[in-house]
N, C-alpha and C positions, 0 to 999 in steps of 0.2 A: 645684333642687338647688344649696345655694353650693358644694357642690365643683366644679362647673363656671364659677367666676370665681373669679378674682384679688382682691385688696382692690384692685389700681390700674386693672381693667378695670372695677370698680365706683368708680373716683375719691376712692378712701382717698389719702390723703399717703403718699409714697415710705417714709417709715419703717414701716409697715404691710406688712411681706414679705410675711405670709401668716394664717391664719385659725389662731388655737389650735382641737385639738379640739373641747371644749367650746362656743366660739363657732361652728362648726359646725353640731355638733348644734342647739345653741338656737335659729340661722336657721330651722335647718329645723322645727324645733319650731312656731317662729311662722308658719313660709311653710306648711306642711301642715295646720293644728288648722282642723275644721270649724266650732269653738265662736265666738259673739264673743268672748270674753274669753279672751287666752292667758296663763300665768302661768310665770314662770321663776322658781327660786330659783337665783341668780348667787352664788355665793360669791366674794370677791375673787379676782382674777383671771382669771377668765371675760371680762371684758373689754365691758360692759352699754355702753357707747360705741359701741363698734365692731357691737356686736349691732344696736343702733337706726339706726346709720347703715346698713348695709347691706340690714336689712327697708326699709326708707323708700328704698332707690334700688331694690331687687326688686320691690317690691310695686305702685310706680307710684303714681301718682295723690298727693294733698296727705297729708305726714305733719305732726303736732305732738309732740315730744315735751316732755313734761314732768319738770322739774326739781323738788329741794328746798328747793335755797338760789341764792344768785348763784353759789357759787364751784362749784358742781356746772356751772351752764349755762356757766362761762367754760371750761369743761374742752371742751366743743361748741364752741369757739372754731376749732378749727383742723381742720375737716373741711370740703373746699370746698362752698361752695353752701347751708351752711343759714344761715338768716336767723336774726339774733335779735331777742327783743321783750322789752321789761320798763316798769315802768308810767312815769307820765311823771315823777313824783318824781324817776328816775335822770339824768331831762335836763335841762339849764341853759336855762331861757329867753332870750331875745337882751335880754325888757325887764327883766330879775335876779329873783333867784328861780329857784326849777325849773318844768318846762313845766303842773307839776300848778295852781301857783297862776294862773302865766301863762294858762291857759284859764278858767281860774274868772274873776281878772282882766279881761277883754277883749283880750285878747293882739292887735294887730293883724295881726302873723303866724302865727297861731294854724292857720292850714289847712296851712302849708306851714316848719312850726315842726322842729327836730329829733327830739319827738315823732313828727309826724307823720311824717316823712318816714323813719323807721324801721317806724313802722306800716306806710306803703304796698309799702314793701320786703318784708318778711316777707306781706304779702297776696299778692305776687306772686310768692313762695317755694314750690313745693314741699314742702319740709324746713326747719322751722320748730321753735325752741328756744323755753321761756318756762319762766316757773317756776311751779306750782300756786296761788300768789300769784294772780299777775296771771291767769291763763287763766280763775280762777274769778269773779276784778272785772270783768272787762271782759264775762264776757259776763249778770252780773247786771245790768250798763247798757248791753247790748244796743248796744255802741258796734263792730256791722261786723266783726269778724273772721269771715274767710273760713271754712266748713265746712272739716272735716277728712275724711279718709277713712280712715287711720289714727291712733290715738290710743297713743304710745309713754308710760306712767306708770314712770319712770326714779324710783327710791329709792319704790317703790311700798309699800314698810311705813309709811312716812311719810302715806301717802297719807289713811286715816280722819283723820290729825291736824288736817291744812290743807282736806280738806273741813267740819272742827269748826270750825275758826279762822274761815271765810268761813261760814256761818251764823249763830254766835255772836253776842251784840251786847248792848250797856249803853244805859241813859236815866239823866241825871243831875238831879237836881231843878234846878238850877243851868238846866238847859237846859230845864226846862218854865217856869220862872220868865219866863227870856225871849223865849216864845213865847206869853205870858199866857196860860198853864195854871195853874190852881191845881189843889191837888193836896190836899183839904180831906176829908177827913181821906187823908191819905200812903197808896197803895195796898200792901198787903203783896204775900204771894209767890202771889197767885189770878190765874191767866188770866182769869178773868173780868171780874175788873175791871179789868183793863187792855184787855182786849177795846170795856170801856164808854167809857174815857176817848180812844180811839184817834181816832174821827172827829175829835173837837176838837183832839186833841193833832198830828194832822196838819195839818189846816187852818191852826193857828199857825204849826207850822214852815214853811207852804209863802206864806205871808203874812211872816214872817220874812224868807224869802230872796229875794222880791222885793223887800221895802225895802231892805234891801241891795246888792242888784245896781243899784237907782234912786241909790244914792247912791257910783257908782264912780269917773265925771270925774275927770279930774287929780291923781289919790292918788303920791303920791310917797315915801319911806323910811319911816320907822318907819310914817305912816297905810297905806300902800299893805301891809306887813309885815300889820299888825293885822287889816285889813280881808282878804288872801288868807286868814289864822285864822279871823277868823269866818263866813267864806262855805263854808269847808272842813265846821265844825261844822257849819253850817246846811242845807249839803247832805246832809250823813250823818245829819241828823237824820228830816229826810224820807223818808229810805230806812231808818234805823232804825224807823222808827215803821209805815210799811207793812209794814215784816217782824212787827208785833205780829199780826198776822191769820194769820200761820203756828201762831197758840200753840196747843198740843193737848197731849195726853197724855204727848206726846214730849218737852216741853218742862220744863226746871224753871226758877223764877225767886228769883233769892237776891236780899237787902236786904241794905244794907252803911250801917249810920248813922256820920256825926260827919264824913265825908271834905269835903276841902276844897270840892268842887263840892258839899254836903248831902249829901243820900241818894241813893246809888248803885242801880240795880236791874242785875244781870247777868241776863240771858237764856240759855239754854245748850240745846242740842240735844242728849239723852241718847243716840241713837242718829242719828248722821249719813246711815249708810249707806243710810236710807230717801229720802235726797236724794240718791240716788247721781247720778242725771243731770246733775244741776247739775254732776259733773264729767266726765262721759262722753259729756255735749253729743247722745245719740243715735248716737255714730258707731257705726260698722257692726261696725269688729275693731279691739279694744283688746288692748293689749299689756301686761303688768304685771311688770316686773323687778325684782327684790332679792335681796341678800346676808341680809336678814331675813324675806324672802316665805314665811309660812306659812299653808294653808290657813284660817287665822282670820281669818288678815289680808282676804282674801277675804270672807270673811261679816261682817265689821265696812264693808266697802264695800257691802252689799246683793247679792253676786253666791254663789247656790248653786250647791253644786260641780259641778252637771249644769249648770248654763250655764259653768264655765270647765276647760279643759285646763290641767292643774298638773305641773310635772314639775320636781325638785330636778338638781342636780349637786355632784358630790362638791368635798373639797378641791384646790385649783388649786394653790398654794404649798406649796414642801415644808413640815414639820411641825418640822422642825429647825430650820430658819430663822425662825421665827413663833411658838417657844412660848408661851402663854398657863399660866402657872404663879400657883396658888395658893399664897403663902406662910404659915404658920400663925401668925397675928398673934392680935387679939381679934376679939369683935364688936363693931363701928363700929354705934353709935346714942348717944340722947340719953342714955341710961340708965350709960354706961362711968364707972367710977371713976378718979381720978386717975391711980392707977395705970394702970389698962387704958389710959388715954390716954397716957399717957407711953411705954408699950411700943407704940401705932399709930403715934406720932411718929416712935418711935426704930427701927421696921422702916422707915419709908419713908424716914427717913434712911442708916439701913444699905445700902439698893438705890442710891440714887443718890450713896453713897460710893463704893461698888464697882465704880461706872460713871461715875468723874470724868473720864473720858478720852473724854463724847461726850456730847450734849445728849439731853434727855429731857424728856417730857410728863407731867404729872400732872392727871387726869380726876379732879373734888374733889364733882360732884352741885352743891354752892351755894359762895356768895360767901363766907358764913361758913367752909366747913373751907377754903375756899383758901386763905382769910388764915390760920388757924391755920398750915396746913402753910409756909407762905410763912416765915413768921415762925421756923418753927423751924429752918427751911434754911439761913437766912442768915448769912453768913463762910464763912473758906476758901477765901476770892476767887470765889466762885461766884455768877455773876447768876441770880437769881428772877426771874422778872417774872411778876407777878401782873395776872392779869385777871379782873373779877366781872360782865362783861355775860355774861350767861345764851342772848341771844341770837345764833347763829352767825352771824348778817347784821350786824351791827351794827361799826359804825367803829372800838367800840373791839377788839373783837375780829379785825379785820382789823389793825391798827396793833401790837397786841401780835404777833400768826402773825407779820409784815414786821418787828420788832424782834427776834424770836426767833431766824429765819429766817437774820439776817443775823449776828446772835452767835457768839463763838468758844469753842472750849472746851467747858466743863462747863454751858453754861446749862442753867436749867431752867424751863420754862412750865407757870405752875399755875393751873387754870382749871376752870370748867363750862364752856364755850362751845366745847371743837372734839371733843366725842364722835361727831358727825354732820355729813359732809359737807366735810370737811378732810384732807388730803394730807399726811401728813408722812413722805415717800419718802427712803430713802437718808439721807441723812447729818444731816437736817434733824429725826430723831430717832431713834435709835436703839434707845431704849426707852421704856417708856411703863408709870405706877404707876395700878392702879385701886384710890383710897384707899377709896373706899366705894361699895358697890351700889350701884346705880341707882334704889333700889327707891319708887314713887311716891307722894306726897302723898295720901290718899284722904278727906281729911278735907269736901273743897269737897261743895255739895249734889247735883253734876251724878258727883259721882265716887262718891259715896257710893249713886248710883240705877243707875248702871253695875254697882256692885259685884253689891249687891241682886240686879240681872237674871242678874248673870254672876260669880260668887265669884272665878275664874281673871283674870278682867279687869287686875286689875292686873299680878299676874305676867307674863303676856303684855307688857304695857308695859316691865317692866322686864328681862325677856330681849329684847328688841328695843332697846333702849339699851345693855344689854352685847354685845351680839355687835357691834355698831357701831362702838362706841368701842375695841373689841379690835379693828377692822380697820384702826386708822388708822397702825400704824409697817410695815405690810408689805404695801406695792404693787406690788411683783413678785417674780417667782421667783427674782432675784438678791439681791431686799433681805432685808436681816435687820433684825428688829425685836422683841425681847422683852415680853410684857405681862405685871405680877404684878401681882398680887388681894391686897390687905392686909386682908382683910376674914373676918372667919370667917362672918359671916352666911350666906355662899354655903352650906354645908353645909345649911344648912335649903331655901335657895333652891331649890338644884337639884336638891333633892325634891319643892320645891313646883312649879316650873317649868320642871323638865327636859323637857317636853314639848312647849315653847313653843320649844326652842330646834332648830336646824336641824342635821341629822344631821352636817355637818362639822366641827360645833362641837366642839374638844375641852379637858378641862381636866385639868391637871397638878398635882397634891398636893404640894408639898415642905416638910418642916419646918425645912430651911437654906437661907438663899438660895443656890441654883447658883452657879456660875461664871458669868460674863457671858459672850454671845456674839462669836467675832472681832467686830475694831470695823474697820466698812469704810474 
């Protein structure tokens, strides 16, 4: 029962007074389910931090929890005693480079490297952070991490994504070239035949990588640079190429001619969830948390509902402090006229006129309407900063959040990259414009075979990206954070996919923009 401890008699940090309701209940939810698989739908503020640290000190024995991004596992930073792990890329070798090339390399310190020596730390951890990344590499190369006993899947809507990501996999003509494959006549998109050409196409790669390793001695700047690249490839080729004996029914395979390595093949796993273990490693009681956790999200993991206990909770933050308002603009697609586009412009400029007296986010889908919007914001003394990495890990997108972050004023941040897994509490944004749905690409052969099996597929995608990105200006019950939708497309959406979305979810129709919210 956690009402019977304190967060400090369980070794939370001083600021942790005491256990919100909901985090509570959810303890208990996870400490009492007979099932493996417990499933929490955590709306913001519920507090999925504190829930996982607590299970993991109650529960005993080794927990991992897993993350979605870095900046999710650096939020695990400051709870005493858990360990953290992430691949070796993030470590700087002593001989330059990171520890990833330095092992490939011949690293002389290579056992007792800062790699390493964070590895052995989190082995001997209890309570253990990483992110779905690495938890799902490392144990594809069966490189020694310790069993778990609990398994915490922190941002688990996420979770079918990153077990897609780590099965996935490309072959480039470029790299059968030189592994002396020929490729006579070019294999199209048949399992079959690539089924045929695998023995050999392995054998090269794995003859590849030994000549190269024979020829490591004495490599110094640019050779030593060159030679960690081609050992990388050569490695992943080996391992891409044994994953061709995965290919089945499950599998589609797209050709891509003219790109700079020649002919590209992508590999794609239509349905991941049949490789559910690969992320579940066999542990015993898994725990599955999100603000987006719907019973689908479940079945796209391989787990039916008679193997998991699913239980929602309501909204945590007041409702006045957090609206989510629809503004009556156009429909945002390819198809808008001049016009229509001049009036999406001139509404999201309208919003962040009305709110020059505080910094604000704009969620753009891609690179392109970013720059559009970017472009038309600009004067008035008001900083844009425009970022178009897509990926929320990625340097430039950390450098833009740290430039933002540190701005005065009216800035405003306009971007694809901080829909998921990014903080912008209190003052650091105040509002936040969603210029266009979410709504996803379905054109690829893997998305188009999803569809087929599952028509609602997409939809589910794209109410799991809006309720996301509508959680990012309101991190507590004190913050205020407004989110408007310039989008009229929603009116079909959430017809189409209002079922997709999680019962706290609420949305506000207005045909004038409101008033702004006090500015804290």
């Amino acid at each position: 029962d956690p009402t019977m401890w304190t967060p400090q008699q369980l070794g939370f940090p001083d600021y942790f007074e005491a256990f919100r309701p909901a985090q509570e209940q959810s303890i208990e939810h996870a400490l009492t389910s007979e099932r493996r698989f417990t499933a929490i739908g955590a709306p913001p503020g519920v507090g999925k931090s504190g829930i996982a640290y607590a299970v993991a000190k109650l529960l005993g024995g080794r927990t991992v929890i897993l993350t979605a991004s870095l900046g999710l596992q650096d939020q695990y930073a400051g709870f005493p005693g858990i360990a953290d792990i992430r691949g070796r890329g993030n470590f700087e070798c002593w001989d330059g480079g990171t520890c990833e090339d330095g092992a490939r390399l011949g690293c002389k310190e290579k056992e007792d490297c800062p790699y390493m020596q964070a590895f052995r730390r989190q082995n001997a951890s209890d309570i253990v952070v990483t992110s779905y990344a690495y938890w799902l590499a490392v144990h594809e190369k069966s490189q020694g991490l310790r069993e778990a006993d609990t398994l915490i899947c922190d941002e688990a809507g996420l979770a079918p994504e990153w077990l897609s990501r780590a099965l996935d996999f490309r072959i480039t003509e470029r790299e059968c070239r030189e592994v002396s494959v020929k490729l006579t006549p070019p294999p199209g998109e048949d399992a079959a035949q690539w089924l045929k050409i695998q023995p050999e196409l392995w054998a090269g790669a794995e003859a590849r990588y030994t000549q190269l390793k024979s020829q490591l001695g004495g490599l110094r700047g640019t050779a030593r640079d060159r030679m960690a690249r081609d050992l990388r490839r050569s490695e992943t080729l080996i391992d891409r190429t044994d994953r061709l004996t995965r290919l089945d029914a499950n599998w589609v395979i797209s050709r891509e001619d003219g790109a700079d390595e020649g002919r590209v093949w992508r590999f794609e796993c239509v349905w991941p969830g049949r490789y559910r273990e690969k992320l579940f490693r066999g542990v015993e009681r898994v725990i599955l948390m999100s603000a987006t956790l719907r019973p689908k999200t479940l079945g796209l993991l391989g787990i039916g509902r008679a193997d998991a206990d699913f239980r929602e909770w309501g909204r945590q933050f007041p409702l006045r402090n957090g609206p989510v308002i629809w503004l009556d603009t156009v429909r945002v697609n390819h198809r808008m006229s001049n016009e229509d586009r001049a009036r999406w412009l001139g509404r999201v400029g309208e919003v962040v006129g009305a709110r020059s007296d505080r910094r604000g986010l704009i969620h753009t889908v891609s690179y392109a309407r970013a720059k559009e919007i970017a472009e038309s914001l600009r004067g008035d003394g008001r900083l844009v900063i425009l970022n178009g990495a897509a990926d929320p890990d990625s340097q430039t997108a950390r450098q833009a959040f740290n430039q933002f972050e540190q701005a005065n004023g009216n800035a405003v941040l306009c971007s694809p990259s901080f829909s998921t897994g990014w903080d912008f509490k209190g003052k650091t944004a105040e509002y936040q414009i969603i210029a266009k749905l979410p709504v996803k690409d379905m054109r690829s052969k893997v998305m188009q075979a999803r569809h087929a099996a599952d028509p609602t597929y997409g939809d589910y995608l794209a109410a799991q990206d809006l309720v996301q990105a509508c959680g990012r200006v309101q991190r507590s019950a004190e913050d205020r954070g407004e989110t408007v939708i310039t989008d009229n497309g929603l009116s079909w959406f959430l017809h189409k996919a209002g079922a997709h979305l999680p019962g706290w979810f609420k949305i506000q129709r207005e045909m004038e923009l409101p008033k702004a919210l006090p500015k804290l």
